[in-house]
Every structure is written in structure tokens, then in C-alpha cells.
C-alpha positions as CSV (number, residue, x, y, z in Angstrom):
1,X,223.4,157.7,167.0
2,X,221.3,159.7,164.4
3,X,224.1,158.6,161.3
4,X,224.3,155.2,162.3
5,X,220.2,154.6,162.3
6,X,220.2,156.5,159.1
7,X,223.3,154.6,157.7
8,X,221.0,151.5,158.6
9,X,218.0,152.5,157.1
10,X,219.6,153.1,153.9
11,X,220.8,149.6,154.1
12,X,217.7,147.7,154.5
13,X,216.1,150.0,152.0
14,X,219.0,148.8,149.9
15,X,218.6,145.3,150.7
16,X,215.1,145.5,149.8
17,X,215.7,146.8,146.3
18,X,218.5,145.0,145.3
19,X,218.3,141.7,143.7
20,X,220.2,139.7,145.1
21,X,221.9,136.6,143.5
22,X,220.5,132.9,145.3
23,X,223.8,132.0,146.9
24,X,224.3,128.4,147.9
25,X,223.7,128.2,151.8
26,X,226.7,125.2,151.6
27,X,228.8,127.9,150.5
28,X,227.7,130.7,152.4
29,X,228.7,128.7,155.4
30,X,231.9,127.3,154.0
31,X,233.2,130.7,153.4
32,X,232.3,131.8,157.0
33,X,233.8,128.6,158.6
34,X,236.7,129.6,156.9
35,X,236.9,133.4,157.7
36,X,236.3,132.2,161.3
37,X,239.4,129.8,161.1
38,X,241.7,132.6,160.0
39,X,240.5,134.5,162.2
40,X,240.8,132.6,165.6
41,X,244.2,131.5,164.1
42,X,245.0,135.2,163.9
43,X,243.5,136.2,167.3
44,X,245.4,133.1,169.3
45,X,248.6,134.7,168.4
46,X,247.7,137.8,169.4
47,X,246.3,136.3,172.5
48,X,249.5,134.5,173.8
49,X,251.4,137.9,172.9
50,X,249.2,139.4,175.5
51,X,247.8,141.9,172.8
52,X,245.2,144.4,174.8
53,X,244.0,146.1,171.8
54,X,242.3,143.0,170.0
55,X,242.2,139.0,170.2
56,X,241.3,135.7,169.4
57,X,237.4,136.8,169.4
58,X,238.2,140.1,167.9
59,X,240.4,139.0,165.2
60,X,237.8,136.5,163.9
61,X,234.8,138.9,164.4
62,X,237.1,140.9,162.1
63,X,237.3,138.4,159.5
64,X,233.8,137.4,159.7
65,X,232.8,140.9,159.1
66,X,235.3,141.0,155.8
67,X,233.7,138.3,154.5
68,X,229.6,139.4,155.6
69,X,229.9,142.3,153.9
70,X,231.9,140.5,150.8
71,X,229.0,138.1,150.5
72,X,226.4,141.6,150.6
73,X,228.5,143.6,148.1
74,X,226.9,141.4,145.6
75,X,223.2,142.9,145.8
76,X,224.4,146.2,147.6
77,X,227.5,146.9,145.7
78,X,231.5,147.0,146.8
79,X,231.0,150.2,148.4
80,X,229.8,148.4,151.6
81,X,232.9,146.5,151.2
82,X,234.8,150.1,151.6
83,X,232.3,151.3,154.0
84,X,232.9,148.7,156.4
85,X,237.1,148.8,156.1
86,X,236.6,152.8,157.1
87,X,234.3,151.8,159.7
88,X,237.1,148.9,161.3
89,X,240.0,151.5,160.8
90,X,237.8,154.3,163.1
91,X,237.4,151.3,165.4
92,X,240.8,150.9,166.0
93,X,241.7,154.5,165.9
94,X,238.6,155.0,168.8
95,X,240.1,152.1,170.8
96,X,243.2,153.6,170.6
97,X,242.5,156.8,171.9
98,X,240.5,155.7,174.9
99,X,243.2,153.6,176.0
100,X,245.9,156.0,175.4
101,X,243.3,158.7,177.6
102,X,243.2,156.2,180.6
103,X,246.9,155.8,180.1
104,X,246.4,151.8,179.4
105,X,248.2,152.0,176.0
106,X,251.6,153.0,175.5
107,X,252.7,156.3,174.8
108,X,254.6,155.0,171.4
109,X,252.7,151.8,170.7
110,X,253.4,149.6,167.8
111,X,250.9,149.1,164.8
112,X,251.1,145.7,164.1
113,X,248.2,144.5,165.6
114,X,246.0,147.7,164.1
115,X,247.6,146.6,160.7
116,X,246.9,143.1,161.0
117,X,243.0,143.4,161.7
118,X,243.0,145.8,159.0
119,X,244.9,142.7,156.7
120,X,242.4,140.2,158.4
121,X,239.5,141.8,157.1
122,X,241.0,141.5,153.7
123,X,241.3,138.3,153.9
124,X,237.6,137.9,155.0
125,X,236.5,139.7,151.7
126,X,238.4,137.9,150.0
127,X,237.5,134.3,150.5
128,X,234.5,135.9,148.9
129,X,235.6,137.8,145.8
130,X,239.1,135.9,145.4
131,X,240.0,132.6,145.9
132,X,240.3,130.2,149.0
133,X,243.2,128.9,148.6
134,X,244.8,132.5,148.7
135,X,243.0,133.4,151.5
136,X,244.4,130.4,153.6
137,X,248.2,131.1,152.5
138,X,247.7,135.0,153.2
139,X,246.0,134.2,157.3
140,X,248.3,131.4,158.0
141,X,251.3,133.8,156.4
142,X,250.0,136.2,159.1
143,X,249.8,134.4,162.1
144,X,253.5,132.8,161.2
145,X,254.6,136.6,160.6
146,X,253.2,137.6,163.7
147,X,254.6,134.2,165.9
148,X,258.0,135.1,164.3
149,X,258.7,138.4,165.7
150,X,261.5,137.5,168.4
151,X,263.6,135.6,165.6
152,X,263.0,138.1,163.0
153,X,264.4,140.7,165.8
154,X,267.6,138.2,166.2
155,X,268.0,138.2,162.4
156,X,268.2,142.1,162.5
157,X,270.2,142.0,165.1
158,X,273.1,140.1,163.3
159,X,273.1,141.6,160.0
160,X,275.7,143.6,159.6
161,X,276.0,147.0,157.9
162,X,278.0,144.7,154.9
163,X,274.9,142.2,154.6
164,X,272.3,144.8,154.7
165,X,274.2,146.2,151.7
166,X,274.3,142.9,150.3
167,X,271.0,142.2,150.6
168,X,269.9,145.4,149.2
169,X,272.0,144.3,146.1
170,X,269.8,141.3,145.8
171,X,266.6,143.6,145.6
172,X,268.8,145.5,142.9
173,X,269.5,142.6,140.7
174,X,266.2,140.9,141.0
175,X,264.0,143.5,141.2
176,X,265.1,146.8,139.2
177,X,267.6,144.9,137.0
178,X,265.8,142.2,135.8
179,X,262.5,143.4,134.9
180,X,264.7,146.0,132.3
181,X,267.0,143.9,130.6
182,X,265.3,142.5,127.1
183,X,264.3,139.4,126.7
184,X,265.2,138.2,123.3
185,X,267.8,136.0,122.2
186,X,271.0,137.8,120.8
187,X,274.2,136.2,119.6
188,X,275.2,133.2,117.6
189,X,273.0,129.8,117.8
190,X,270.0,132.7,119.6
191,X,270.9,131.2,122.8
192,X,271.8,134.1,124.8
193,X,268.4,135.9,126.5
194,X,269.7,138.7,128.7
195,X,266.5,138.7,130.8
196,X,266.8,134.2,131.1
197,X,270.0,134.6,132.1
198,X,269.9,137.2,134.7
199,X,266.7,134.9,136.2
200,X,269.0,132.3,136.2
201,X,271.2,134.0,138.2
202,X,268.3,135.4,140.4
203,X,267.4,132.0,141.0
204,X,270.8,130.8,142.1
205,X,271.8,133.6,144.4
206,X,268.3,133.3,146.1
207,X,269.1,129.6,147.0
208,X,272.3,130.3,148.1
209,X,271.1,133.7,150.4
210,X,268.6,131.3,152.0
211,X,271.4,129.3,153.0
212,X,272.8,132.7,153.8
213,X,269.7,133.7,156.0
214,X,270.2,130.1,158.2
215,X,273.2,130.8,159.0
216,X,272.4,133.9,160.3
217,X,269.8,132.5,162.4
218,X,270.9,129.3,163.5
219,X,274.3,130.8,164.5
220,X,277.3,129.4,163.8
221,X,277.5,126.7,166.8
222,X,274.4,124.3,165.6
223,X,275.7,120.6,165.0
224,X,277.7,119.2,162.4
225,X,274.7,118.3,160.1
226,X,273.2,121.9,160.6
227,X,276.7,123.0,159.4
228,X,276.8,120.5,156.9
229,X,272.9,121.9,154.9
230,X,273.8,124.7,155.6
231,X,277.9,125.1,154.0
232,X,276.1,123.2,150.9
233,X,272.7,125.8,150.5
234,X,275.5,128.7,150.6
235,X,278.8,126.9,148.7
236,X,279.7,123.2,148.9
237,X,282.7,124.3,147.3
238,X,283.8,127.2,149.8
239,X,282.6,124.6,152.6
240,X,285.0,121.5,151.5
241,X,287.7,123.7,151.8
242,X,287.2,125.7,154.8
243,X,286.6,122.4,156.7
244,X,289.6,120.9,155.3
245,X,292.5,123.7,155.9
246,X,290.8,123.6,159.8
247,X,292.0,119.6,160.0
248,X,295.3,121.2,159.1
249,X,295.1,123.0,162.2
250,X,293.3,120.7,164.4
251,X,293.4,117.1,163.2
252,X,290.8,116.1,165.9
253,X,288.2,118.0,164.1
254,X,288.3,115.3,161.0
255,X,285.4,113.4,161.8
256,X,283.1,116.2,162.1
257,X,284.6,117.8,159.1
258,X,283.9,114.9,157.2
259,X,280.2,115.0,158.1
260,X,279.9,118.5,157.4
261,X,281.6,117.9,153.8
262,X,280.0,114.5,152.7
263,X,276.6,116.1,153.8
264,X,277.6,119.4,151.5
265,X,278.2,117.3,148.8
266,X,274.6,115.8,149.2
267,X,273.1,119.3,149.4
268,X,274.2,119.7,146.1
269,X,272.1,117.3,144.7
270,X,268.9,119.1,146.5
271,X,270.1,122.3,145.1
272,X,270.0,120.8,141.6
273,X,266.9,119.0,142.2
274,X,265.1,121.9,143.1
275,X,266.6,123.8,140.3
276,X,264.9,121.5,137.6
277,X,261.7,121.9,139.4
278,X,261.8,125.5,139.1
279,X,263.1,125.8,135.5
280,X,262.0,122.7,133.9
281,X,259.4,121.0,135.7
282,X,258.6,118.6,133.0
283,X,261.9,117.3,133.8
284,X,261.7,117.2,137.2
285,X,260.7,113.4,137.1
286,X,263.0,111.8,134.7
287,X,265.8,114.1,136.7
288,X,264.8,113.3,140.2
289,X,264.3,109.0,139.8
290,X,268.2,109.3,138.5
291,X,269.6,111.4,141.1
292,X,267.8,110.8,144.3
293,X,270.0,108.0,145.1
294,X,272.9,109.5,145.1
295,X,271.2,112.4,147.5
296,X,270.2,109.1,149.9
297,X,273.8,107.4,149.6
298,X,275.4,110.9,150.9
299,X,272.8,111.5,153.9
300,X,273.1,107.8,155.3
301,X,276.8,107.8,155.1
302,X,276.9,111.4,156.8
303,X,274.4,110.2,159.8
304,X,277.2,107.2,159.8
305,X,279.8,109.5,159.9
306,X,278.0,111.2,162.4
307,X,277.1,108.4,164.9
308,X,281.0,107.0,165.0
309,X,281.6,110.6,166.8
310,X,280.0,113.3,166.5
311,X,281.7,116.7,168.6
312,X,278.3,118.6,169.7
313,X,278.9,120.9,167.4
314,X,281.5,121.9,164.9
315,X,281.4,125.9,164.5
316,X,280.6,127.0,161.2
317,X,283.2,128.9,159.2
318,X,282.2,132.2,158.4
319,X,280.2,132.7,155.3
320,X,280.4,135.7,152.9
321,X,277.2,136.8,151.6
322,X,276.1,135.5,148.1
323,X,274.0,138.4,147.3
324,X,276.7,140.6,146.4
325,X,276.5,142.3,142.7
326,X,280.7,140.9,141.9
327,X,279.8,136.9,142.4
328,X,276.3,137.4,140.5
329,X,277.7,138.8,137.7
330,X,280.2,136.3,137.6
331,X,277.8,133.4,137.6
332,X,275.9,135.1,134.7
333,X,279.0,135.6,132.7
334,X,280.0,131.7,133.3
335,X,276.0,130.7,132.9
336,X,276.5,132.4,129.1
337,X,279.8,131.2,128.3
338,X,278.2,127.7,129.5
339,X,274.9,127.8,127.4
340,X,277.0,129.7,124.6
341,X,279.7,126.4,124.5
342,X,276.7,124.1,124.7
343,X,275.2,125.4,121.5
344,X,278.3,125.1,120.0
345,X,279.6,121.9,120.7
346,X,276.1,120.2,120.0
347,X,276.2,122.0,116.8
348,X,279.5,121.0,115.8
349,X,280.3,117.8,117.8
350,X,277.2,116.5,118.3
351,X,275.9,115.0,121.8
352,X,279.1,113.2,122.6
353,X,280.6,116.9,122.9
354,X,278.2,118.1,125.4
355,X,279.8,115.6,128.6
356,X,282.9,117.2,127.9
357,X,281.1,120.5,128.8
358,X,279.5,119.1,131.0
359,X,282.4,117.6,132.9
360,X,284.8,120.8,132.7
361,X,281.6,123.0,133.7
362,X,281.1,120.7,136.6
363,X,284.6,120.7,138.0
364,X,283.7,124.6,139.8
365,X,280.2,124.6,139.5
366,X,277.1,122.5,138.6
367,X,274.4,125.3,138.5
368,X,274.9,126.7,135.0
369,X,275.1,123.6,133.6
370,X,272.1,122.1,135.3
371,X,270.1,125.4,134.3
372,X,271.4,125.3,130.7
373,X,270.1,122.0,130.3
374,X,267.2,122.4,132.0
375,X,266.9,125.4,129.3
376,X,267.4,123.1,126.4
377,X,265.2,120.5,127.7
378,X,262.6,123.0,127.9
379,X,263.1,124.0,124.1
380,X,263.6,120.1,123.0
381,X,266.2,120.6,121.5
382,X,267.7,117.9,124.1
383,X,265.9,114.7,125.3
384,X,265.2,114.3,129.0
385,X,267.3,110.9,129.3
386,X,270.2,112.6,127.9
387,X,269.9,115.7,129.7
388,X,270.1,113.9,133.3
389,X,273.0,112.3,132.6
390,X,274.8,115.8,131.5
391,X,273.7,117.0,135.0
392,X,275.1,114.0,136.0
393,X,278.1,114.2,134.5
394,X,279.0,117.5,136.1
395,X,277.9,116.7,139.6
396,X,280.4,113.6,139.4
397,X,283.1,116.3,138.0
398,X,282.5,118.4,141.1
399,X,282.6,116.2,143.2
400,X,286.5,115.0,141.6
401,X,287.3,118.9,142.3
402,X,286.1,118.4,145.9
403,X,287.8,115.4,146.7
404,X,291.5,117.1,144.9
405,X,290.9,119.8,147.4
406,X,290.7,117.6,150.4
407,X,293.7,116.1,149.5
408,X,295.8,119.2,148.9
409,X,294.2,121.0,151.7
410,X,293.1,118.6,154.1
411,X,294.5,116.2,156.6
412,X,295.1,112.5,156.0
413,X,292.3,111.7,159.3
414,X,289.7,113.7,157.0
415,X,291.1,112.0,153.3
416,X,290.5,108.9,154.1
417,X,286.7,108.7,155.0
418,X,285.7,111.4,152.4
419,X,287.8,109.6,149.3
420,X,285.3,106.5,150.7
421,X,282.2,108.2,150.7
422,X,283.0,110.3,147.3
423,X,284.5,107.3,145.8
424,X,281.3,105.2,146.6
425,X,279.1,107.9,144.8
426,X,281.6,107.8,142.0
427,X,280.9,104.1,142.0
428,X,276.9,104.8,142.1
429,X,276.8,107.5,139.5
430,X,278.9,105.4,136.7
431,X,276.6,102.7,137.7
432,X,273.9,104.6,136.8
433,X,274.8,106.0,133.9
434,X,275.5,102.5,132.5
435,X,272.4,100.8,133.3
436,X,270.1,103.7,132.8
């Protein structure tokens, strides 16, 4: 009792001879409002989870307290922002102890909630001395992190010792590889960054381990238009011809294979749409006006496809990880070759040259085209209008390849409605690059 009257003299001696800046009373309160937002968000959570330790009026005292004693470090110093953490972290370690004394707590209790008022208060301070914005993103981020624990335990639960490997990979190439390799441009025509390219592929295996990741969650039962996002955010490719050797085997499965392979087909497009956004963002307009339609011809003839029959639920076919170190490598081998023949040929050839590249790039893959123009774009030394229809180009290649596989692999119940849909984009797509 003696520390803590002392402790609070010294403060109002402090806040006597401090001088301390006017703040705006407007945004005094604002930041408060705010901190008390997070905080009740925060505490809700908790409070449906049945959380003993602390809840929804704890969690935004917390908060409040972060950003008090934010708002005083101004005239007092940021000591009393320290202070104030050690004093919350004794708190919970008090708390704690009684309740593990009258045998209320759990002999091995979990930290989460201890960690999460300790992250709250954080964010408190730091509507203060950072930004709001941040502050929003970091409390809302919490209380999703918190809400998500059951499905983040099912997630665990079906990796498998393979995956986890895999997935370590991906922390290997995107976060000790990367950051080493140079970034300068080597080679002919200066085109070939190490440290680009391997973003590049960063970039690509991400999208595709999201994919990855759904699976996972969803399961591999989840509707034919789950199946068909899905197949397309992993491989379009490996999709379109896993669902057409099954018609082989089970002709009745046609319809919902071709729902799950036209809506593959469209996912390509979003992958490719969000690729520009990403890389080239200046490009993102002229790109997305040009290839947005053929995105909206694919998803209204797979919800066609879908309501003529749809089975309840066409299994997924199992999916290999994309994260592993042998396909990343492989893309950033193609991704140079690609950007390396680009150069060339528009050195050489001129801009005629580049659909051919375009088009033979395309047949297997539309990413390292799409990303090498989005590069070139970036550096001008290729105009927006032409650098669409390249993209362009190669999705209509790929989607050739697709359509050869369904015929070789597939059965004639699944050729017939996917050479319609494909042939209709076909259609669109020379349409477009005529008139545009």
C-alpha cells in the first residue's frame, strides 16, 4: 500500500511539472472510443469462450488503460507507458495464482488470454503513438484469431507430416532465400534479377498454397463449385485432368466435372487479375476492363452447368502441396527462360514476336507470362494495351491445352459441354482482341 501511494505521488508531482502539450479534446475522445471498441470486441470473444480470467469489461479496461497512459507519456515520458505493461503483466500473473490457490484455474492452463490482454494494451498505446488504422487491423486480427481456434485445431489436425514439411519449405524459400539472393540484373538484355524472380515465384506458390490451405479446411466433399475455386487457386491444369480421367471411370460424374473444370478455367483469370494488382498495379485497370468478362462468361455458364444437375458434392481429387522446393524452382527456371525469350524476341522480332511467346508460354502456364509482362509494363518498355492482350493471348493458349486434355483424357458426356463453354470464351477473347 505504501509503494503504490508513493508511486502516486510521484505521478501527480510529475503531472504538475510537466508541460504538457494542449491535446484536442475531439481527439482525445476519438482515440478512447476507439480503444474501447477494440476492446469490447476483444472481451466478447473471450466472453462466449467462457474465459474466467478476463472479459468483455476487462479486455476494454485493458485497452483503455493502453491508450490513458499513451496519451500521458507525452508530458510524463514513455516510461509510464512501460510502467503500466509491468503493472498489467503482474495483474495477470496475481490473478493467476489466486485462482490456481483456490483450485479455480487449471493446473496446465493456456496463455492465450494472458497474451492477448497483454497485445490489447498494445494496441491501446498505439492508437496513440502509431496510427489508427493499424490499430483497427491489429484488434480485429485478434478477435478473428481468437474466434478461429476450433478451425485452426482442424487445420492441424490434417496436415500431414509431408505438408508440414512443405510448408516449412515455403518459409525457406520466402523467408531465408529470398531476402539473400542479389537483386541486380545479370545476363543478356539485364532482364534476369535473382531476387525479382524468386518474388515472382514467392508470389505464385503463395496463391496456389492458399488454395492449398482451403482444401485442407473445407475437406474434400464441399460442392462442385467449392471444388471447382478451389482445383483452379491450386492448378487449373492438374484439376482439368484429374476430373477428366474420373469420367473415364464414371461417366455419370460428367456434369459435375464439367462445372468443376469450366469454373477452374475462370479461376484462372482471378489468379491473373490478382497477379497484376500485386506486381503492376498501374496496370491493374487497363488489365481488368479486358479480362473481366471472360471471368463473368466462365462463372454464369458454371452456375448453368450447375443448375441442370448438380450431384451434392463431387469429391475433390487429392491435391499435392505447391509449396514444395522441386515445383518452385521449376516455375523460377520457366519464369527466366520466359522473361529471357521476351527480351529477345522483342529485341529481334519486334512486338509481333512477343504473342508467339506468349501463346507457347500459355499452352502450360499463364503466370510467368502474366508476371513478365506485368514486369515490362512496370519498366515501360511495353504499353499497357499491348501488354493485356499478351496475357490474353496466353490465357486463350491455356485454355486450347485444357480443352486437348479433355478430349484425350475425358469422356465424350464431359467433351461436349466443356468444348461449348471453352469454345464460347475462345469466341469472346478473339472478339476482344479485335475490337479493343
Amino acid at each position: 500500500m505504501a509503494l503504490i501511494t508513493l508511486a502516486a505521488a510521484a505521478l501527480f508531482q510529475g503531472l504538475e511539472s510537466a508541460s504538457m502539450p494542449p491535446v484536442e479534446t475531439t481527439e482525445a475522445f476519438r482515440q478512447l472510443a476507439v480503444a474501447v471498441g477494440l476492446g469490447l470486441l476483444v472481451g466478447l470473444q473471450r466472453e462466449r469462450a467462457a474465459e474466467r480470467l478476463a472479459g468483455i469489461r476487462t479486455f476494454a479496461l485493458v485497452t483503455v488503460l493502453g491508450t490513458l497512459t499513451a496519451q500521458l507519456a507525452s508530458a510524463l515520458g514513455a516510461w509510464l507507458v512501460a510502467a503500466a505493461l509491468v503493472a498489467l503483466a503482474a495483474i495477470i500473473v496475481g490473478g493467476n495464482l489466486l485462482k490456481l490457490r483456490d483450485g479455480s484455474r487449471p493446473a496446465d492452463p493456456g496463455q492465450t488470454t494472458e497474451v492477448a490482454m497483454l497485445v490489447m494494451f498494445a494496441v491501446g498505446a498505439f492508437v496513440v503513438l502509431g496510427t489508427t488504422e493499424v490499430a483497427v487491423a491489429v484488434g480485429g486480427g485478434v478477435a478473428v484469431l481468437l474466434h478461429l481456434k476450433p478451425q485452426m485445431q482442424s487445420l492441424a489436425r490434417r496436415i500431414g507430416e509431408d505438408d508440414f514439411k512443405a510448408m516449412m519449405q515455403f518459409a525457406l524459400i520466402s523467408l531465408v532465400i529470398l531476402p539473400a539472393l542479389p537483386d541486380r540484373a545479370y545476363g543478356p538484355y539485364a532482364v534476369l534479377n535473382p531476387r525479382q524472380i524468386w518474388l515472382m515465384v514467392v508470389l505464385v506458390v503463395g496463391m496456389s498454397l492458399a488454395g492449398y490451405v482451403a482444401y485442407k479446411l473445407l475437406g474434400q466433399r464441399r460442392g462442385t463449385l467449392v471444388a471447382g475455386v478451389v482445383g483452379g487457386l491450386v492448378s487449373s491444369t492438374a484439376t482439368t485432368v484429374a476430373y477428366a480421367r474420373r469420367t473415364r471411370e464414371d461417366a455419370a460424374a460428367s456434369a459435375a466435372a464439367a462445372v468443376v473444370v469450366v469454373l477452374a478455367a475462370g479461376t484462372v483469370f482471378v489468379r491473373v487479375l490478382f497477379e497484376v494488382a500485386v506486381v503492376a498495379p498501374g496496370f491493374f485497370r487497363t488489365a481488368a476492363w479486358r479480362l473481366l468478362p471472360l471471368l463473368g462468361l466462365f462463372v454464369l455458364v458454371a452456375v448453368l452447368f450447375w443448375m441442370r444437375r448438380d450431384d451434392g458434392g463431387a469429391p475433390l481429387p487429392p491435391q499435392e502441396n505447391p509449396s514444395q522446393l522441386r515445383p518452385a524452382l521449376l516455375f523460377g527456371l520457366a519464369y527466366a527462360v520466359v522473361l529471357l525469350a521476351v527480351a529477345v524476341v522483342k529485341e529481334r522480332f519486334g512486338g509481333g514476336g512477343l504473342f508467339v511467346v506468349a501463346a507457347l508460354s500459355g499452352l502450360t502456364d499463364v503466370d510467368a507470362i502474366t508476371l513478365s509482362t506485368c514486369q515490362m509494363v512496370n519498366t515501360a518498355r511495353l504499353e499497357a494495351d499491348a501488354g493485356w492482350r499478351l496475357i490474353l493471348v496466353a490465357a486463350l493458349a491455356n485454355l486450347l491445352f485444357k480443352g486437348a486434355a479433355v478430349a484425350a483424357l475425358g469422356h465424350r458426356r464431359l467433351l461436349a459441354p466443356v468444348a461449348g463453354a471453352f469454345g464460347a470464351a475462345l469466341a469472346l477473347g478473339i472478339l476482344l482482341l479485335a475490337l479493343l
